[in-house]
Backbone bond lengths (Angstrom), bond angles and torsions (degrees), N, CA, C in turn:
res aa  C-N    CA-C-N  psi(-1)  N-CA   C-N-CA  omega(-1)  CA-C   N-CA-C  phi
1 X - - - 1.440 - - 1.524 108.84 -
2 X 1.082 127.25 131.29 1.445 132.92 -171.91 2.145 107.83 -98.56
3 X 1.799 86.38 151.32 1.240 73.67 -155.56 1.325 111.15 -92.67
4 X 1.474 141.71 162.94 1.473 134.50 -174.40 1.923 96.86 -81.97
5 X 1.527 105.93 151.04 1.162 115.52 168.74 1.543 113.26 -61.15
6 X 0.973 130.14 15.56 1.529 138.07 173.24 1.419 108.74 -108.81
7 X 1.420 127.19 -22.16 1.397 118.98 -173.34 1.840 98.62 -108.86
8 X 1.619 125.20 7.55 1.396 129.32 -162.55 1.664 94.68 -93.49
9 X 1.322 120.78 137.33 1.753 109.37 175.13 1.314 146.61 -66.78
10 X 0.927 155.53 29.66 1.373 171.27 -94.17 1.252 97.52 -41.77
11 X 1.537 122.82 161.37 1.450 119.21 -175.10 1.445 102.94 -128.91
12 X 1.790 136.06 152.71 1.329 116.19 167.39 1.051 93.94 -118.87
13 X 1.462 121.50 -170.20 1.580 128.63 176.19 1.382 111.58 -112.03
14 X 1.256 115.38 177.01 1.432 116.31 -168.21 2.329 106.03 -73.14
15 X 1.531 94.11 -38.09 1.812 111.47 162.06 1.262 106.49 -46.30
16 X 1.435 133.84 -60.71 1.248 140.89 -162.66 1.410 112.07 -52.79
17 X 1.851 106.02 -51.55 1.428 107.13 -153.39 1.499 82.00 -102.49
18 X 1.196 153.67 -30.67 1.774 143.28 172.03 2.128 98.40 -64.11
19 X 1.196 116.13 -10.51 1.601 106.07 164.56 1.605 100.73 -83.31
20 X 1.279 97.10 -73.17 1.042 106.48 -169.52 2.173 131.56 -24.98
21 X 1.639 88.86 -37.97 1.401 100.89 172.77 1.311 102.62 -103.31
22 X 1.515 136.80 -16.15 1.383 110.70 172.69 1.722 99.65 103.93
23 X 1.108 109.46 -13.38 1.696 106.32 155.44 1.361 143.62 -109.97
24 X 1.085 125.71 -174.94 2.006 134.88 165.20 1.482 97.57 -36.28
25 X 1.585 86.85 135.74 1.552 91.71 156.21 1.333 100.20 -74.46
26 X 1.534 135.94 -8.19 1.696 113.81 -148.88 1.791 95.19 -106.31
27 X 1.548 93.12 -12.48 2.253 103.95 169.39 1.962 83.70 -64.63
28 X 1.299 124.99 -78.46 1.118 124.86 -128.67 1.639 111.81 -79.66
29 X 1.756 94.76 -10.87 1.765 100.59 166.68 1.233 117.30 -88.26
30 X 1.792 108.45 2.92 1.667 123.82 176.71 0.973 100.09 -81.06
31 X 1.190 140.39 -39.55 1.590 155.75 169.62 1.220 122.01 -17.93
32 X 1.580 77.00 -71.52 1.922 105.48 -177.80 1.484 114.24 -79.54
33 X 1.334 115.72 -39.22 1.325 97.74 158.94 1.612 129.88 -77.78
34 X 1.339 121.95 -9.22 1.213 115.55 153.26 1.323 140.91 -73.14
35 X 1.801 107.82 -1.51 1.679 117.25 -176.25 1.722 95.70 94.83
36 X 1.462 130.94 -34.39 1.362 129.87 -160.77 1.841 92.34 -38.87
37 X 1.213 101.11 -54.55 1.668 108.56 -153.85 1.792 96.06 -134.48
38 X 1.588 86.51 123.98 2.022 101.40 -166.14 1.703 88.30 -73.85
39 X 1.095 100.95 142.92 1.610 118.31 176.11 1.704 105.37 -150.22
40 X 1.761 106.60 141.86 0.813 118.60 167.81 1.733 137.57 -95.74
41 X 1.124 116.81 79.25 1.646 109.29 -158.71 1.934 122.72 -52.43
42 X 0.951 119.50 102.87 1.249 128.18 177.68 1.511 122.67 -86.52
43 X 1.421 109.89 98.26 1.578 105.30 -156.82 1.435 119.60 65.51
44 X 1.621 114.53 -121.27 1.397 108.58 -176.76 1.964 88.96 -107.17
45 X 1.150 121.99 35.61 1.848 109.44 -175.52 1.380 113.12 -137.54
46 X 1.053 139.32 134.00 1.239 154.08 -177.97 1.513 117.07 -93.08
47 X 1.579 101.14 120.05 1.412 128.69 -164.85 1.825 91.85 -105.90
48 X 1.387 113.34 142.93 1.760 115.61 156.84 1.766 77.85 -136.83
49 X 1.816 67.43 157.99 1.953 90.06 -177.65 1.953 86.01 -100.58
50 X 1.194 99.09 142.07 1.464 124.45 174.12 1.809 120.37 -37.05
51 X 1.167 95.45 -45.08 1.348 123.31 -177.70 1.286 98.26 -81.73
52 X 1.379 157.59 -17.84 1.456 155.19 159.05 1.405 126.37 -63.05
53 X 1.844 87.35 -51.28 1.543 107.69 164.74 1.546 114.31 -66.66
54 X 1.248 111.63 -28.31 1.673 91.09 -174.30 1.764 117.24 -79.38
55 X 1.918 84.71 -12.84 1.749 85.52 -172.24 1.683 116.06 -66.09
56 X 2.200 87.19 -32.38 1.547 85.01 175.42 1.399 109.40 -71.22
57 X 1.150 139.01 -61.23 1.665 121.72 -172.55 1.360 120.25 -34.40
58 X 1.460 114.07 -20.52 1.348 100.75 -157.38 1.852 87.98 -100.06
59 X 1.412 110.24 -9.69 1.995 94.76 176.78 1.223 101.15 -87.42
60 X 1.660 121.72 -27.54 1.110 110.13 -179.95 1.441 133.75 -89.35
61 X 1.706 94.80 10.77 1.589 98.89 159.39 1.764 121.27 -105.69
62 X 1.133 117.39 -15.04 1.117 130.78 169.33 1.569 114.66 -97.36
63 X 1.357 119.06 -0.31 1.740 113.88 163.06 1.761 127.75 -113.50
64 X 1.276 97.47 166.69 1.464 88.33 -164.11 1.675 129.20 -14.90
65 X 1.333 107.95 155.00 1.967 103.08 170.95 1.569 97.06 -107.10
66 X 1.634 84.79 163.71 1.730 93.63 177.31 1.296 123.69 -78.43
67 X 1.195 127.25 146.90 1.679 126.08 -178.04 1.754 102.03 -51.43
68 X 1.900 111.71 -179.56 1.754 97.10 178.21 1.258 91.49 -89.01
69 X 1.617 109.09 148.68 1.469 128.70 -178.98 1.617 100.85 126.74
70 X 1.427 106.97 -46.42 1.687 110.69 -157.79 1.705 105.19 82.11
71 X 1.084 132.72 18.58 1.091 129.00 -173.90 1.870 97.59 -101.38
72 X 1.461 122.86 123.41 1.494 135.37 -165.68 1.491 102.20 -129.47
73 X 1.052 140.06 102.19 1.507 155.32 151.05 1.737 99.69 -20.42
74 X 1.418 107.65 86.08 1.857 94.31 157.50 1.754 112.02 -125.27
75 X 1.401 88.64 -174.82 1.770 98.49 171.66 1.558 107.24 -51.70
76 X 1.001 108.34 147.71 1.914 97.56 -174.46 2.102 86.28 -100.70
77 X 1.282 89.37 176.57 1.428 111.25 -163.82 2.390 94.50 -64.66
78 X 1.353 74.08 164.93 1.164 95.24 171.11 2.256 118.27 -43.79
79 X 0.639 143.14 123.98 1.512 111.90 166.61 1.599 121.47 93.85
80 X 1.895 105.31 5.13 1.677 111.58 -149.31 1.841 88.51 -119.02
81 X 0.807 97.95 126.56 1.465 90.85 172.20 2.010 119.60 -123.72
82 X 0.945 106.33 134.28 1.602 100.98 -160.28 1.810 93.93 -84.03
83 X 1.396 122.85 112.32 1.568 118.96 177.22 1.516 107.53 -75.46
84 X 1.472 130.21 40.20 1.162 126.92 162.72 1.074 101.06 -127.69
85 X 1.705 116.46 -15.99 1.516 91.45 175.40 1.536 109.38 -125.16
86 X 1.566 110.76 22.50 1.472 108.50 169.05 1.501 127.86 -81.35
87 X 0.956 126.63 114.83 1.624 120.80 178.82 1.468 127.91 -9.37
88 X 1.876 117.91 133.74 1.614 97.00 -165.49 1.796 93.69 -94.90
89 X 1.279 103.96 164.71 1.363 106.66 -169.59 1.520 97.67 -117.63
């Protein structure tokens, strides 16, 4: 049975949802390549279904806020090493 264009998921673009919040497209393709936000890569472009994005807005309006600054203590990136806290040689 084929499906009606009413039951198909809407898709946004990576422009859409970095307007939409007011940031980088290159934060919100951090996202998707981090798992934060499921994306579908189409060729070389990144599709999210509507319904993914809204789940994230809606944890990220109902979960913790950032300290003042916006500055949040995480794992640092792959490859990053903090020279205050690397061993002195």
């Amino acid at each position: 049975m084929a499906e009606s264009a009413s039951e198909q998921p809407e898709f946004l673009t990576v422009s859409q949802i970095a307007n939409r919040l007011q940031m980088s497209s290159q934060a919100v393709r951090s996202w998707i390549e981090e798992g934060i936000l499921p994306g579908i890569r189409v060729r070389k472009v990144w599709r999210v279904r509507r319904e993914d994005f809204e789940q994230l807005l809606a944890s990220l309006e109902s979960g913790p806020t950032a300290r003042a600054g916006g500055w949040e203590e995480r794992t640092p990136r792959r490859g990053f090493t903090d020279p205050e806290e690397s061993p002195v040689r």
